[in-house]
C-alpha positions as a Markdown table, in Angstrom:
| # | Residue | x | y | z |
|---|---|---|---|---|
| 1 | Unk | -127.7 | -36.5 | -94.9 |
| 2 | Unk | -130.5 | -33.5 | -94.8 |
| 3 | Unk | -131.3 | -32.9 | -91.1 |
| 4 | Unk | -135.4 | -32.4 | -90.7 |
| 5 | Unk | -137.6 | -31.6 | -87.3 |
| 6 | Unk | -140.9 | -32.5 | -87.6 |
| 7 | Unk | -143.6 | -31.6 | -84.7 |
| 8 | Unk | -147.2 | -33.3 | -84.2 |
| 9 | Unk | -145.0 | -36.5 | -85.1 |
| 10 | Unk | -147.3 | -38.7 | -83.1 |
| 11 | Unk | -150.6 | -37.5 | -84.3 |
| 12 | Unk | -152.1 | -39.2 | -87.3 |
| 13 | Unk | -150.5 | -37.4 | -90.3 |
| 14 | Unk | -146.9 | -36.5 | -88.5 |
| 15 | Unk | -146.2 | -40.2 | -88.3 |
| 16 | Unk | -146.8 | -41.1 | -91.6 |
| 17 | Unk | -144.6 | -38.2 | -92.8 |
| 18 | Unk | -141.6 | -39.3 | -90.5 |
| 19 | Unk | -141.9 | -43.0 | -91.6 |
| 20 | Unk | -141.7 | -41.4 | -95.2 |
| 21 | Unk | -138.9 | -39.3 | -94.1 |
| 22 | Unk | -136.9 | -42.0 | -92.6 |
| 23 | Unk | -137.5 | -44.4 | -96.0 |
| 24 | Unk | -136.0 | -41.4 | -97.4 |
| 25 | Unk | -132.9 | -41.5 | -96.1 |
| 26 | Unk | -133.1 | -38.1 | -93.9 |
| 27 | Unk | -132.2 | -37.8 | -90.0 |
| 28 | Unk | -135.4 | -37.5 | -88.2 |
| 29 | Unk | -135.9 | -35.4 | -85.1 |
| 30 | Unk | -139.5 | -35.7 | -83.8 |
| 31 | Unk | -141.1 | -33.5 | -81.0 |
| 32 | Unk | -142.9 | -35.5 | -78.7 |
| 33 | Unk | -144.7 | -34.8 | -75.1 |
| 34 | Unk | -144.5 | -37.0 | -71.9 |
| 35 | Unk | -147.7 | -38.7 | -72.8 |
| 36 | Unk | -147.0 | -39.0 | -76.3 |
| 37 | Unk | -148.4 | -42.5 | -77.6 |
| 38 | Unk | -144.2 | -43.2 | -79.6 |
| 39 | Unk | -145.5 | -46.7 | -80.8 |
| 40 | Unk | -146.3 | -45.5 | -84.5 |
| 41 | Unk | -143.1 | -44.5 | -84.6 |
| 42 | Unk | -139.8 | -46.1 | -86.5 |
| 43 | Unk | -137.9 | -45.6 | -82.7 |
| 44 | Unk | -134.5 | -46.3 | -82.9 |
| 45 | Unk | -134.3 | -44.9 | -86.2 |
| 46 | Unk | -135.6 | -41.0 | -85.2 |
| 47 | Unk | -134.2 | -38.6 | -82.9 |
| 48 | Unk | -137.1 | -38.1 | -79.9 |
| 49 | Unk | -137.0 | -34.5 | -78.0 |
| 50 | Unk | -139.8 | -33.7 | -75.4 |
| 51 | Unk | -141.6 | -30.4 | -76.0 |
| 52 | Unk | -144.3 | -29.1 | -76.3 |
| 53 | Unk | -145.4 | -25.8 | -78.5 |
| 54 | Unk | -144.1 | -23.9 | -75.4 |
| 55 | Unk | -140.6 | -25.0 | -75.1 |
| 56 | Unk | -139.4 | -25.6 | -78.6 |
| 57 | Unk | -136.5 | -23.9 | -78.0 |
| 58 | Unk | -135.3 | -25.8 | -75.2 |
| 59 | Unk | -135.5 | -29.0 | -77.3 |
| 60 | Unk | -132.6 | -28.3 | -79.6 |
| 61 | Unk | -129.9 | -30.9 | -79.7 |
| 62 | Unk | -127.2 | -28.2 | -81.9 |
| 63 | Unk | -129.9 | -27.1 | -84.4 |
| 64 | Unk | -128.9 | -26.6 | -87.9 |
| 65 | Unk | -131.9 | -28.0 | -89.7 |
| 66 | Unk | -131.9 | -28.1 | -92.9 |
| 67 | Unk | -136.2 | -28.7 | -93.0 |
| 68 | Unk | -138.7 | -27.8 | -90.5 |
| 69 | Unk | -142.0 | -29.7 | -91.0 |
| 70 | Unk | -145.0 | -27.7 | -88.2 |
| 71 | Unk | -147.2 | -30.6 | -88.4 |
| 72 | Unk | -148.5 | -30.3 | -85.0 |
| 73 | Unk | -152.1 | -28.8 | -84.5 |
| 74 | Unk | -155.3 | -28.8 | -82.6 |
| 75 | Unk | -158.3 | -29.7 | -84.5 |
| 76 | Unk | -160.7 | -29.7 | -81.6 |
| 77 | Unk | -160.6 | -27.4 | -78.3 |
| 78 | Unk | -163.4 | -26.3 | -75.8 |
| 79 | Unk | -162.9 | -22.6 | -76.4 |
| 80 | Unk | -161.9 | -20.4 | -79.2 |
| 81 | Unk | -158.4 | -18.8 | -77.7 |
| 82 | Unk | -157.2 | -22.8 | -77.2 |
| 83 | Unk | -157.1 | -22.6 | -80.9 |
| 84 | Unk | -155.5 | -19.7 | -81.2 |
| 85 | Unk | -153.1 | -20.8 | -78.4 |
| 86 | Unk | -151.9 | -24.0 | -80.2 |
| 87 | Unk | -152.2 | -23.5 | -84.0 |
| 88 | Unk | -151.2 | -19.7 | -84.1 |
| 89 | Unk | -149.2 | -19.0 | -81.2 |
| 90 | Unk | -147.3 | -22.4 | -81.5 |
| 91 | Unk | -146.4 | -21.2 | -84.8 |
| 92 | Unk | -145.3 | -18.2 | -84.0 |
| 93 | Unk | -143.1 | -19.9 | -81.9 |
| 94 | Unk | -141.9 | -22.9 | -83.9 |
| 95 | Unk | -141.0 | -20.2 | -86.7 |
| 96 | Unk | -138.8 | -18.0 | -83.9 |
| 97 | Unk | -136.9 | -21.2 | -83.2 |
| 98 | Unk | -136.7 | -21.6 | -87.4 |
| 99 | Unk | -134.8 | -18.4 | -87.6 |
| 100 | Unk | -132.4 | -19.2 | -85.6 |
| 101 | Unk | -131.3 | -22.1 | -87.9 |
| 102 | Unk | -128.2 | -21.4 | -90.2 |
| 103 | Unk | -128.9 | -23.9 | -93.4 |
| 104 | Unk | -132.8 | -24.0 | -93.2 |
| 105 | Unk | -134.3 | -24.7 | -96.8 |
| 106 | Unk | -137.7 | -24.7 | -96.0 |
| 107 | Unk | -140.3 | -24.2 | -93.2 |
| 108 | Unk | -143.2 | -26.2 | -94.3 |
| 109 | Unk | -146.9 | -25.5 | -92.5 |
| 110 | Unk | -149.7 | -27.7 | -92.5 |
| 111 | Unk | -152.5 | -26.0 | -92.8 |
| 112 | Unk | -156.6 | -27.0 | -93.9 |
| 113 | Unk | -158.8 | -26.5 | -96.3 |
| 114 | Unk | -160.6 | -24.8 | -93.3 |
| 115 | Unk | -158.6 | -22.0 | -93.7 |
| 116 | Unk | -159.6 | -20.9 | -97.1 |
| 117 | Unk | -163.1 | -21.7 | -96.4 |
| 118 | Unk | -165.9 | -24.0 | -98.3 |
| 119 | Unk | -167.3 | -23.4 | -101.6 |
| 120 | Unk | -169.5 | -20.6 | -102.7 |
| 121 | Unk | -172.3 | -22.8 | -105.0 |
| 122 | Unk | -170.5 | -25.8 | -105.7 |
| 123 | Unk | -166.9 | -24.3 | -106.9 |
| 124 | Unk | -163.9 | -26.0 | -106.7 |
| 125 | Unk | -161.8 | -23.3 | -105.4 |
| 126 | Unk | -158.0 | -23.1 | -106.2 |
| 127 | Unk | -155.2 | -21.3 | -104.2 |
| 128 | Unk | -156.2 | -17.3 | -105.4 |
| 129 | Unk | -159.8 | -18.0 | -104.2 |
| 130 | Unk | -160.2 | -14.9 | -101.1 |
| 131 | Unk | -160.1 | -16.9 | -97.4 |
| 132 | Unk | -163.1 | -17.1 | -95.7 |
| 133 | Unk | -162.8 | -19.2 | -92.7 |
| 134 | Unk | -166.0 | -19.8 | -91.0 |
| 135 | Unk | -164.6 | -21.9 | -87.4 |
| 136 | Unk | -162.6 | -20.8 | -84.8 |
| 137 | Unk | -160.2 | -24.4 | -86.2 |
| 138 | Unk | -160.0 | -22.5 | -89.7 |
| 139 | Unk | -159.9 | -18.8 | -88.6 |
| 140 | Unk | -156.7 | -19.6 | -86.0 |
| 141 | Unk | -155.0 | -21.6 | -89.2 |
| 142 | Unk | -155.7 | -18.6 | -91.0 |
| 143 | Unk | -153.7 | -16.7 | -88.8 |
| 144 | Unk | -151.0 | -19.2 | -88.9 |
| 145 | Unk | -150.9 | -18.7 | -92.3 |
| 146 | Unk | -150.7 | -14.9 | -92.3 |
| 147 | Unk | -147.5 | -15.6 | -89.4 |
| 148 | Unk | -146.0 | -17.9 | -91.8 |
| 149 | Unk | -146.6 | -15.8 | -94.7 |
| 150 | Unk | -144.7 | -12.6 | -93.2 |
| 151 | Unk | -141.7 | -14.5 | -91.5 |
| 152 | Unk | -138.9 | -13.5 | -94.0 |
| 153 | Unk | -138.1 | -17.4 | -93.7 |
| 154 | Unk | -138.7 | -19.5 | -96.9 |
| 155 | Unk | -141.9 | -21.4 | -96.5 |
| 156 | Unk | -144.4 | -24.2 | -98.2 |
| 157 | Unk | -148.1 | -23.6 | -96.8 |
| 158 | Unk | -150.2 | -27.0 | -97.4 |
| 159 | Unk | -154.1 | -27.0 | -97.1 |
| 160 | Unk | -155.3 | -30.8 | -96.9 |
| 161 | Unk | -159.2 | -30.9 | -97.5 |
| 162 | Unk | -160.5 | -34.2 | -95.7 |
| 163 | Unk | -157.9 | -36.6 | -95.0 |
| 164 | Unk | -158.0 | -40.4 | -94.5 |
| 165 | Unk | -156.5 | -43.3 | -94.2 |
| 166 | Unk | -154.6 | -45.8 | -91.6 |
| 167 | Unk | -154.6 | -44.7 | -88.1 |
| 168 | Unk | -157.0 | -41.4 | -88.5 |
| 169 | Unk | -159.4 | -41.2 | -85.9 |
| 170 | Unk | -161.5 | -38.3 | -86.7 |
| 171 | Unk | -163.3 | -40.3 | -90.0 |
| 172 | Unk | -163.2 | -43.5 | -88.0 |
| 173 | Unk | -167.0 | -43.4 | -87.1 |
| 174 | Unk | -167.9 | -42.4 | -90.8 |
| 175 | Unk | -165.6 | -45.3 | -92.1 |
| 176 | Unk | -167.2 | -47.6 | -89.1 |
| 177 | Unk | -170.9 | -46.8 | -90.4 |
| 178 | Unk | -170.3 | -47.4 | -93.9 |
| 179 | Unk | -168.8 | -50.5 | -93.0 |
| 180 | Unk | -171.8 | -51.6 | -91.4 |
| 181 | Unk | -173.5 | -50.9 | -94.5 |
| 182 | Unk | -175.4 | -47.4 | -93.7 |
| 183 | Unk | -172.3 | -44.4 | -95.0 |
| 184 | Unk | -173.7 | -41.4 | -93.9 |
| 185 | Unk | -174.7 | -38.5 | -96.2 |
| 186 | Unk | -174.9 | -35.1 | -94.5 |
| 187 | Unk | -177.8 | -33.2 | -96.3 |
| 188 | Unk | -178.2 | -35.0 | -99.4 |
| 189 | Unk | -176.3 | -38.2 | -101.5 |
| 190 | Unk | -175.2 | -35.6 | -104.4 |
| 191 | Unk | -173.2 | -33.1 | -101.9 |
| 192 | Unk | -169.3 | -33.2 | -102.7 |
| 193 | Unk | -166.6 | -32.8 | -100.8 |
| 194 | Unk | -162.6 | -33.1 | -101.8 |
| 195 | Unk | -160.8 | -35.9 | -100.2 |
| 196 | Unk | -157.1 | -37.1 | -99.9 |
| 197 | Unk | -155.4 | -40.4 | -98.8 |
| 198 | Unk | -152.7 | -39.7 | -96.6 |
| 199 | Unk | -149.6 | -41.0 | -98.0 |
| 200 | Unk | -150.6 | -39.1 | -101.3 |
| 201 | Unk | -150.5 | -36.6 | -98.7 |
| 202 | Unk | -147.5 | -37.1 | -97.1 |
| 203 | Unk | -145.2 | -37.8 | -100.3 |
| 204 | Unk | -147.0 | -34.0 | -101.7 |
| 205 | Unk | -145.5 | -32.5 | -98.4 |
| 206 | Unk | -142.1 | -33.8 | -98.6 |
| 207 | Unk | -142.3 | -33.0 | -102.2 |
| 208 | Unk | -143.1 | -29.5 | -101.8 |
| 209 | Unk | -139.8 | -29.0 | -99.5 |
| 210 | Unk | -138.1 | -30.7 | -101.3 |
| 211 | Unk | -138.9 | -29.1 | -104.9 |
| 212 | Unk | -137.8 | -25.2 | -105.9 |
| 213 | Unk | -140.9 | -24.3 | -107.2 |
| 214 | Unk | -142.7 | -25.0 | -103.9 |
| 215 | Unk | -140.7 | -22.1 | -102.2 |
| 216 | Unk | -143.0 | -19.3 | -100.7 |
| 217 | Unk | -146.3 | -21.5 | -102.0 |
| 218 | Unk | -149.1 | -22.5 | -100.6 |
| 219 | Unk | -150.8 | -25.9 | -102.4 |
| 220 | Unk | -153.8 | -27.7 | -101.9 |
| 221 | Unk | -153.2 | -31.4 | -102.0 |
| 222 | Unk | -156.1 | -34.0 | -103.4 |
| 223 | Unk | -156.5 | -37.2 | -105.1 |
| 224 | Unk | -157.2 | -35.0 | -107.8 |
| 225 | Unk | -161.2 | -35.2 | -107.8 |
| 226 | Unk | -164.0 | -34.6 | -106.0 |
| 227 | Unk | -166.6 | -36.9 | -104.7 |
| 228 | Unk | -170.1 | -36.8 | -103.6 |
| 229 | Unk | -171.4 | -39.0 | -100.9 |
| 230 | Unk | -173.3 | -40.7 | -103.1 |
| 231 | Unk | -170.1 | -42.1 | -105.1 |
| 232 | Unk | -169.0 | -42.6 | -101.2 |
| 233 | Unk | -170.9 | -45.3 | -100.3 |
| 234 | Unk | -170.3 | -47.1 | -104.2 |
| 235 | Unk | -166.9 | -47.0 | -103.1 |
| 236 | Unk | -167.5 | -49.0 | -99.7 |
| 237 | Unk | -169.8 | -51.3 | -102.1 |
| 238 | Unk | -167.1 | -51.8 | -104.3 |
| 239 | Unk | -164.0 | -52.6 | -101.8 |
| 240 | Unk | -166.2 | -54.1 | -99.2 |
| 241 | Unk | -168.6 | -56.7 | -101.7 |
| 242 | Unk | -171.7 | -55.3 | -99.2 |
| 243 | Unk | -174.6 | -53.8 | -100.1 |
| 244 | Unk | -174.6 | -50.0 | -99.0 |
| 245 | Unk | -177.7 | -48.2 | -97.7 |
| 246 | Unk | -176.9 | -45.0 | -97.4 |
| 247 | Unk | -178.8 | -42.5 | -94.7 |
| 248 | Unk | -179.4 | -38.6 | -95.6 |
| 249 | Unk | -178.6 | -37.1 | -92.6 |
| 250 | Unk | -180.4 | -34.2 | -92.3 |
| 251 | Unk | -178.7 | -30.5 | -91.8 |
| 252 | Unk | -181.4 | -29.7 | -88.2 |
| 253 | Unk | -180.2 | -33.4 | -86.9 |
| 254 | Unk | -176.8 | -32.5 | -87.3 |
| 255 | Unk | -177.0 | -29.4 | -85.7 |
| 256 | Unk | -179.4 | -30.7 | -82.9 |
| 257 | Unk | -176.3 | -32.9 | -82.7 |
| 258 | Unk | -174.1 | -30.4 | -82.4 |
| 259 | Unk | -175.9 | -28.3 | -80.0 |
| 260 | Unk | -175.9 | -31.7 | -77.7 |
| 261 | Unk | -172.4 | -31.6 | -78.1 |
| 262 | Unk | -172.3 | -27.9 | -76.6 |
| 263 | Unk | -174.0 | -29.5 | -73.6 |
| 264 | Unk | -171.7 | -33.0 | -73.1 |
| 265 | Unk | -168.2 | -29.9 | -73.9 |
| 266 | Unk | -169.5 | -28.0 | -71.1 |
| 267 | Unk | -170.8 | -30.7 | -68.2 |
| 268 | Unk | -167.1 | -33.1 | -69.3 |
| 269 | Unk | -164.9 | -30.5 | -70.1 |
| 270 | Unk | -163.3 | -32.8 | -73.1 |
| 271 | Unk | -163.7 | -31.0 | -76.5 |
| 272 | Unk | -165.7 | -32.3 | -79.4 |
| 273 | Unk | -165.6 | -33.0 | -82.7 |
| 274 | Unk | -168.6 | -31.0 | -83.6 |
| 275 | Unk | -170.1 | -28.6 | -81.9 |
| 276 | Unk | -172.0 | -25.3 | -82.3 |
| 277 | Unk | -168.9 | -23.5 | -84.1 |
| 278 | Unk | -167.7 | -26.2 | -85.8 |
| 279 | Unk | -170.8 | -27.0 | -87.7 |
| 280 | Unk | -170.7 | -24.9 | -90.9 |
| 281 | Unk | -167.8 | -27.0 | -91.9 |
| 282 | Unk | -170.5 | -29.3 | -92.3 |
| 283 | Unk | -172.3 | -27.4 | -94.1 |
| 284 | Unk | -172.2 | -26.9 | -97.7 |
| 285 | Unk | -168.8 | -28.6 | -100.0 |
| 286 | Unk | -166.0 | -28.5 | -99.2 |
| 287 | Unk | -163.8 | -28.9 | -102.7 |
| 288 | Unk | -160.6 | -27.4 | -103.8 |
| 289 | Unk | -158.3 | -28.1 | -107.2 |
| 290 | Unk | -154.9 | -29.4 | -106.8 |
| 291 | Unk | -153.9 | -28.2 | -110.3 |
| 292 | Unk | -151.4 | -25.9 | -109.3 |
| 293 | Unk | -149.3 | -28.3 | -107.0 |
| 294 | Unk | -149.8 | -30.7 | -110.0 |
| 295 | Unk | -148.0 | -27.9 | -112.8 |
| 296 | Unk | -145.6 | -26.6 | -110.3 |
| 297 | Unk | -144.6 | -29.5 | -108.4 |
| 298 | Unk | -145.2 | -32.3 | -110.7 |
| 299 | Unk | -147.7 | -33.9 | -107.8 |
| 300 | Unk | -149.3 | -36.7 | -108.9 |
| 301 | Unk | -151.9 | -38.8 | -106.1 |
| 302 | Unk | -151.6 | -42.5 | -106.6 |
| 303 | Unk | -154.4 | -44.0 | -104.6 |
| 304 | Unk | -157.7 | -44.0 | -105.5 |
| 305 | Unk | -160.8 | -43.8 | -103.4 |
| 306 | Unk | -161.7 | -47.7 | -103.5 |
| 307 | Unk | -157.9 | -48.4 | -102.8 |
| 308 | Unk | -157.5 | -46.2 | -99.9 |
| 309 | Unk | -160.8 | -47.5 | -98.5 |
| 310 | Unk | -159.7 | -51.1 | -98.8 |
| 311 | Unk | -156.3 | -50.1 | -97.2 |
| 312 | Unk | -157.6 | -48.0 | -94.4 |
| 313 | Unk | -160.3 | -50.7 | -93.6 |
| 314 | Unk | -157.4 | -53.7 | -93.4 |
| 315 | Unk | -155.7 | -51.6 | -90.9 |
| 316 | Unk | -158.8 | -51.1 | -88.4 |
| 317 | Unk | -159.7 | -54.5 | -89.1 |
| 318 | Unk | -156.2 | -55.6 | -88.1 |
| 319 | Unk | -156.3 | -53.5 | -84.9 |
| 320 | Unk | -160.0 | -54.6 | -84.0 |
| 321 | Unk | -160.8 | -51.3 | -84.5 |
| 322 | Unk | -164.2 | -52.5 | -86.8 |
């Protein structure tokens, strides 16, 4: 039985990967913190250590892992160097404690589209496209990446565009609008974006470890199109039976939003979603080709966007979330 750590295991994508994992057959060890919500979890049936990106090494229990999955990230912060702080320096770290494993296979990094940046007039970008990150969330995965990349340790870099599905709370108030009837559209109906469920996600990550051809790659991972917001909202028509009435939002709303947010960051102290920095990665499309983890890897997404809207909807519903 292969022997895998995975961090961020609480946070919306790390659990779905260590259910997958433990289905699997594999010997889960999941990094957790004191205030770690564990309930998402298969507990009694994965390996719990208490660390944070600081004490990694003190969470060992005899090592030897045979895969290393860095899921663990920070997708908002109130200042710049807290992303640095948690996505490249808690790399840096994780991959110290990875060479000091003596059967490790393959370090696998989740990364973002983010990192490589959006698209320049509407092209779907693939994995040689030049990074550009714009954010202080994409520039500090950039980093990573670049950590990662120059390790000597055998890696798998993934960059997920937009993911969704049960248990994500960052496209919770997007889902819970166009539920309502009224999906939003930021700038226009006909802008695209690339999109992936998360257990498509999830069964491309393992996959990648798992596969010889994923060795010292990195892979975008979609549902192997791209869709505008327009073909959003006849999605939510379609799994929902409701009328949709979509509402442009324009881009000087959004940033007026996001300037707000600057405001509420600075009088709370609690980091937003968007603010100031983060809003060019709402600006423009965001699309990216998963052809080459497709040829390599033989990755092939199984849900489509009307099935993993009806799914992700039936678990909020279930929860009282909507």
């Amino acid at each position: 039985m292969k022997k895998v750590l995975v961090t961020g295991a609480t946070g919306f994508i790390g659990h779905h990967l260590v259910r997958l994992l433990v289905e699997k057959g594999y010997y889960v060890c999941a990094t957790i913190r004191e205030s770690s919500d564990v309930s998402r979890l298969p507990v009694g049936k994965v390996k719990l250590l208490h660390c944070d990106i600081s004490s990694y090494d003190r969470a060992d229990d005899a090592g030897d892992y045979d895969l290393i999955f860095h899921i663990a990230g920070a997708v908002k912060a109130r200042r710049r160097q807290d992303f640095f702080y948690v996505n490249t320096e808690g790399t840096a770290r994780i991959l110290e404690f990875a060479r000091r494993q003596k059967k490790l296979i393959r370090f696998v990094f989740l990364s973002s589209l983010a990192a490589a940046g959006r698209s320049p007039d509407g092209v779907i970008i693939d994995e040689n496209f030049p990074p550009h990150p714009e954010s202080w969330y994409g520039k500090s995965k950039m980093a990573a990446e670049e950590i990662v990349n120059s390790s000597g340790i055998p890696y798998t870099i993934i960059r997920p565009p937009t993911v969704y599905g049960p248990g994500d709370r960052e496209t919770f108030p997007l889902f819970r609008a166009a539920y309502q009837g009224y999906p939003l559209c930021f700038g226009s109906k006909k802008k695209r974006v690339s999109l992936v469920y998360v257990d498509d996600l999830v069964r491309g990550i393992l996959l990648s470890a798992e596969h010889p051809g994923g060795e010292n790659e990195s892979f975008f991972l979609t549902d192997g199109k791209v869709h505008s917001y327009g073909e959003f909202a006849s999605a939510f028509e379609e799994a929902t039976g409701r009328a949709s009435h979509p509402i442009v939002v324009p881009m000087p709303v959004l940033f007026s939003y996001a300037a707000l947010n600057e405001l509420i960051k600075i009088f709370t102290g609690k980091a937003r979603t968007l603010d100031i920095q983060k809003y060019p990665e709402f600006v423009g499309e965001w699309l990216c080709s998963s052809d080459k983890a497709q040829e390599l890897l033989g990755y092939a997404p199984r849900v489509r966007l009307v099935e993993g809207i009806k799914m992700t909807l039936d678990w909020y519903k279930q929860r009282d979330w909507l």
